[in-house]
C-alpha positions in Angstrom: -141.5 58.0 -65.4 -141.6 54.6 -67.0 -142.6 56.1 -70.4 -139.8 58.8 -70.0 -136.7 56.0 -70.3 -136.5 52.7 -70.9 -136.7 50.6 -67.6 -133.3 49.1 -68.3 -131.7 52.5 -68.2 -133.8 53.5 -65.4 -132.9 51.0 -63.4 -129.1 51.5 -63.8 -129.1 55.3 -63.2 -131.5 54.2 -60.0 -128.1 51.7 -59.4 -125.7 54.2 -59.8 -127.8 56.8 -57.8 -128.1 53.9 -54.9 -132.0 54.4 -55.1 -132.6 50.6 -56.9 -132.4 49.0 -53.1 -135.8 50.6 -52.2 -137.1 49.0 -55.7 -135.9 45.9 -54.9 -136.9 45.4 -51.5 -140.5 46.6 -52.1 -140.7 44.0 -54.6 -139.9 45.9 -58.1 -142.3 48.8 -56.7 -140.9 52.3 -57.5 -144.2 53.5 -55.6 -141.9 54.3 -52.4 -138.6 56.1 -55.0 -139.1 59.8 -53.0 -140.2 62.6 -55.6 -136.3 63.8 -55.6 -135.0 60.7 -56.2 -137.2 59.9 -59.2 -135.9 63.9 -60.2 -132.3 63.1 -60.1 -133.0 59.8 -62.1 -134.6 62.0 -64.8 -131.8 64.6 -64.6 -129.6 61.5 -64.8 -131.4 60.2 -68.2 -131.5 64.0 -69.7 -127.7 64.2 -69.3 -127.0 60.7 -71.0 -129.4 61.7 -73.8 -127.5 65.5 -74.2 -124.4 64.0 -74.3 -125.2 61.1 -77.5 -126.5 64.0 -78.9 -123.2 66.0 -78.8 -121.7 63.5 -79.9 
C-alpha cells in the first residue's frame, strides 16, 4: 500500500479512519492494519484523488 499513497496521507486517512492506533502501538507496523481497514484507507485515498481531479 505504501507505493499506492504517500505515507503522510496514509497516515491521516488511517487518523481519520481511527486505524493509526494499531500502527502506533505496534511500533509504526501496519503488518497488524486488518485487510478491510487497509481497503477503506485506499477507498479513502481514491476519493481525495477523484475529487482534485474534479476540481
Amino acid at each position: 500500500m505504501s507505493k499506492l499513497i504517500s505515507n503522510n496521507l496514509r497516515e491521516e486517512i488511517a487518523k481519520e479512519l481511527g486505524v493509526y492506533d494499531t500502527v502506533k502501538n505496534d511500533g509504526g507496523s501496519w503488518a497488524n492494519v486488518s485487510s478491510k481497514d487497509c481497503g477503506n484507507i485506499v477507498k479513502k485515498a481514491i476519493e481525495i484523488a477523484n475529487r482534485a481531479v474534479e476540481k
